[in-house]
N, C-alpha and C positions, 0 to 999 in steps of 0.2 A: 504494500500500500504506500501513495508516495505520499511526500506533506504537499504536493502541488492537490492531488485530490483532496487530502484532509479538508485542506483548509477553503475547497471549493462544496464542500458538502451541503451546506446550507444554502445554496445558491441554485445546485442543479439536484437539488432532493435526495433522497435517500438513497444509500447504494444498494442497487438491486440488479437483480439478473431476467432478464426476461426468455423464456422458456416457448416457445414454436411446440405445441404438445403434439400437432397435426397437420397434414398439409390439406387438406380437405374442406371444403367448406360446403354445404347445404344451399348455401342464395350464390347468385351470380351476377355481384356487381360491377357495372360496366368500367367501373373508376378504380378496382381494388390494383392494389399496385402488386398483387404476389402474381406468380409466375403461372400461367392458365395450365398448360400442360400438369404442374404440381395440383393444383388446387382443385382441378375438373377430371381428372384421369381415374382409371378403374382400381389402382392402385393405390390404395391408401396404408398413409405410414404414420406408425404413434410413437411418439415417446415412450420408451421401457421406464419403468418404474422403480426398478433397482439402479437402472442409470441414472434418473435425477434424483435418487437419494444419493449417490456418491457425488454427485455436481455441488448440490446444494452443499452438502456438509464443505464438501472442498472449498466452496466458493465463501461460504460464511467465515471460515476457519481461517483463508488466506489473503480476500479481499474484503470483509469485514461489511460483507453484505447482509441487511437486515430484511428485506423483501423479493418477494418473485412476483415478478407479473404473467401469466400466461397467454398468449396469444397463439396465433394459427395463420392459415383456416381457420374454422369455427374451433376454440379449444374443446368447449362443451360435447361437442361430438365423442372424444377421447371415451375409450368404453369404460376406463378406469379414472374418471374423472375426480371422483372423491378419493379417491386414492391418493391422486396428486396433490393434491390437497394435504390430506392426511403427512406425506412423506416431507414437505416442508416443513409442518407444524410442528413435528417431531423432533426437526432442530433447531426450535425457537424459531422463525420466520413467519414474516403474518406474508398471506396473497391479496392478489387482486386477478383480476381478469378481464379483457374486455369479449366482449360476445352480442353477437345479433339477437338477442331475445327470442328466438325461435322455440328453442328448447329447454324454457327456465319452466312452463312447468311441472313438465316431469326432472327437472333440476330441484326446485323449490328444497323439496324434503332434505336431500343429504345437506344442502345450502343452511340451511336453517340448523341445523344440528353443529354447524363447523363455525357460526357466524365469530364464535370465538378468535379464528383463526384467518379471518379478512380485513383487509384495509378498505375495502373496496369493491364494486360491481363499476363496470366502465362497457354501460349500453352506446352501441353506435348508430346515429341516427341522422334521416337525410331531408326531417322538414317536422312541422307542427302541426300538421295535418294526413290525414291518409293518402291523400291524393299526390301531396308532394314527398312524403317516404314511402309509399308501394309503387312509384315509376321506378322504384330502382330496387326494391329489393321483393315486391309480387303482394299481390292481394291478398290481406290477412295481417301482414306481417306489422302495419303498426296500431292495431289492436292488440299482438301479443306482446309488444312495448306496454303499452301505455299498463296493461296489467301488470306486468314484472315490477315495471316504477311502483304502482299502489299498494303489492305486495313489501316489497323494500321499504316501504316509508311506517309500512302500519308496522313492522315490524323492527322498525329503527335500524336497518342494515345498509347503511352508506350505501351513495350510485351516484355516480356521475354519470353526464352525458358528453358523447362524442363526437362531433359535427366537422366535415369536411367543409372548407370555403372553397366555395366554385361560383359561377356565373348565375347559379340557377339559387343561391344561399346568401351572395356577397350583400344584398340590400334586405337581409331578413336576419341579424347577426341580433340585433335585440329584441325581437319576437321571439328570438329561439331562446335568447338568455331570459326571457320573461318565463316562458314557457315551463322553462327545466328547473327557477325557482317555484314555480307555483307547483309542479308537481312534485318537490321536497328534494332537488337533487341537491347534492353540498355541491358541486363546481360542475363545470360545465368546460370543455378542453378544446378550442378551436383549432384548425390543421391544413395549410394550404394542401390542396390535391397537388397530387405530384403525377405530372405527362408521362405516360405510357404507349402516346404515339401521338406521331402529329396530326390526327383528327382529332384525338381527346383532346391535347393541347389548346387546340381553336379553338374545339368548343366548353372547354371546363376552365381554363387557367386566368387567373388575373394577369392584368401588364402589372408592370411594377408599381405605377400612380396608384390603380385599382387597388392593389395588396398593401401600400401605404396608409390608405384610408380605410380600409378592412382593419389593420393592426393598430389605427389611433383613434377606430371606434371602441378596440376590444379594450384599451387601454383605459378611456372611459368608462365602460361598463363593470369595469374590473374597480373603479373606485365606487361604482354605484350601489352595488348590488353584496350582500352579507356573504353570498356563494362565493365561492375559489372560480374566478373569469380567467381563462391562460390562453396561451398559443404554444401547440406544443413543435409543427414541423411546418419548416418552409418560411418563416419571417425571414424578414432583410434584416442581417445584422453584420456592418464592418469591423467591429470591435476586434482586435487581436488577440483577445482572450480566447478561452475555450468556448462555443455558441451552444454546448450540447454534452450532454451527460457522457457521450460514449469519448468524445475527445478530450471531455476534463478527467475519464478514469474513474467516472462512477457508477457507469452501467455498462454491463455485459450481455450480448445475441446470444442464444443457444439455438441454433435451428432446430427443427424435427427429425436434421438425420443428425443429432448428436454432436453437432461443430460449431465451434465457437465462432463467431463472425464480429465486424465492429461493430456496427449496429443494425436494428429490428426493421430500420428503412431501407436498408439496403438487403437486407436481406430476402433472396429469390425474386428482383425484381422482375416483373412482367417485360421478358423477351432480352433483357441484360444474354450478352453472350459471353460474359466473362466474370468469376467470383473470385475476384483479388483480394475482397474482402476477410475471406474466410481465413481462419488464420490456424484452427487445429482440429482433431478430430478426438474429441473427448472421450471416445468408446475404449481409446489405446492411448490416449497421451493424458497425463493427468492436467490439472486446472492450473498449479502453480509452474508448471513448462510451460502450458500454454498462455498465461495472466503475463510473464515475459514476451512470448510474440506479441501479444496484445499491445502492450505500454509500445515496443520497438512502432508497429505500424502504427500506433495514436498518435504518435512523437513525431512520424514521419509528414502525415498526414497536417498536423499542427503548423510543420515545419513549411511543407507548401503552402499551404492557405496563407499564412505571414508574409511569406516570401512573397506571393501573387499579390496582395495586398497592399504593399508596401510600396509594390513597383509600381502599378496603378496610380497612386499617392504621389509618388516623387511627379508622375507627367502631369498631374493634375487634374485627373480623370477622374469623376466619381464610378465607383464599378457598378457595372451593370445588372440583371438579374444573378445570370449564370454565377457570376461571382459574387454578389454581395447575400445568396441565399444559403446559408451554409448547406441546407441541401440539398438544393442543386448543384452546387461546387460539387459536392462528393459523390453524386451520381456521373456527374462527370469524367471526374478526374480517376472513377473506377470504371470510364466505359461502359454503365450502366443505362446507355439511353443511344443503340445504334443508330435507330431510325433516322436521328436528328442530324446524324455525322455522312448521311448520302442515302440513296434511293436501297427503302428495304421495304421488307412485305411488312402490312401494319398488321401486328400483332394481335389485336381486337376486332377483326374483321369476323371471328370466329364468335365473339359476345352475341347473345341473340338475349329472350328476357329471363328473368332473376328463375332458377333452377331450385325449385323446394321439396325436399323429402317431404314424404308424409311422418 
């Protein structure tokens, strides 16, 4: 653990590890940034359960991590869902999770019995009405929202909500944060969408004026309002500090095949043809080998974005999206976004509407 993280702790929140339990997901949204082949395919992969009881102890033990977040695909999906649960608890770690509400409730019950052992429920959602969250994730689906929130509230078990800014969001930013206090959420986590190909891009992504006035309306809100108002991915930020937890060294990827990566955005991007990101493979390598690749590629990573920054700076140039977003810098600069570097097949051509189990 270094004192450059120590001492950034209170800044970029708790050190946690986020956990990919599944690659799979139930809905099929046109915007989701995981990789469609992973996430649509007949072949579904879970997280082992003795594997992240060795992660987690490792991880707490050596990085001095106090939470897991689980994500996916849908994590809920995971057959042994309270389990994982359960295998954090065990070593002192509270969770969270974020998830589509689809399957809270046949969730509810083990939920209720572990609430001991959560920080958190982190629902994601795509408007304030059904008509504007079932264009994207299918008929139904925010009716079994708006129950999971009534259930969480009567029962005092924290929930946030999760809201992407896009074109179709960017002038409904305090509708949605009215929304999510009156239905008892403690915060509410804004998220610039991140282009997946150059039609999403056109039609989802703010210019940079757009995302200006997007992130100094949230900034207002956030003094308005008793909830936790954030932005968690995609603001403009030139600071040469660290812009993000995985570069200041206080949060860790775990994918669902068991490897360590930098972080949870970059990880299995949609149509990315290269994962430079990934740094070891936790099945065979332990946490504290791998926690050194980690600091090496952070440090590197730090080291360009400064570097790019700087020189920008000396000509007099304010930098532009690609550079001043620290995630889009890192999509970047990991080759994360072909499409945009010459003529390639778009990737979402294959999206048709939201795909629901029964």
């Amino acid at each position: 653990m270094t004192k450059e993280a120590d001492s950034n702790d209170a800044r970029y929140g708790p050190r946690r590890l986020t956990v990919e339990l599944v690659n799979i997901c139930n809905l099929h949204c046109e915007y989701c940034l995981r990789d469609e082949d992973a996430l649509y395919s007949t072949h579904a992969e879970f997280m082992q359960v003795d594997l992240l009881r060795r992660v987690v102890r490792e991880a707490r033990d050596i990085a001095g991590i106090t939470e897991v977040n689980f994500t996916g695909g849908e994590p809920t999906l995971h057959p042994q869902f309270a389990e994982m649960i359960d295998a954090c608890s065990a070593q002192g770690l509270k969770v969270s999770f974020v998830t589509n509400g689809w399957n809270f409730e046949k969730l509810w019950p083990p939920l209720l019995s572990r609430r001991g052992s959560l920080v958190h429920i982190a629902f994601s959602i795509d408007g304030t009405t059904a008509d504007a969250h079932d264009r994207w994730r299918g008929k139904g689906s925010f009716v079994r929202l708006i129950r999971a929130f009534s259930r969480c509230h009567r029962y005092e078990l924290p929930f946030i909500l999760k809201v992407g800014i896009r074109r179709d969001t960017f002038e409904h930013l305090e509708e949605i944060a009215m929304f999510a206090a009156r239905l008892g959420a403690s915060g509410i986590a804004f998220a610039h969408v991140m282009p997946t190909s150059a039609i999403l891009e056109e039609k989802l992504t703010l210019t940079l004026a757009e995302r200006r006035r997007a992130e100094e309306e949230l900034a207002l809100l956030a003094r308005i309002f008793k909830m936790k108002v954030s932005i968690d991915v995609g603001y403009y930020n030139i600071d040469l500090a660290p812009p993000c937890s995985p570069l200041a060294g206080t949060s860790y990827n775990v994918d669902y095949k068991g490897r360590l990566t930098l972080c949870c955005n970059l990880s299995g991007f949609r149509g990315a043809g290269e994962q430079a990101d990934v740094i070891a493979d936790l099945k065979v390598d332990s946490f504290a080998d791998s926690l050194l690749k980690f600091e090496r590629l952070k440090n590197l990573q730090l080291e360009k974005r400064s570097g790019a920054l700087t020189e920008i700076r000396e000509k007099g140039i304010t930098p532009d999206l690609n550079l001043g977003s620290p995630c889009l810098w890192c999509l970047n600069s990991f080759h994360k976004l072909p499409w945009s570097y010459g003529p390639q097949q778009d990737v979402n051509l294959k999206h048709s509407l939201p795909v629901l189990s029964s």
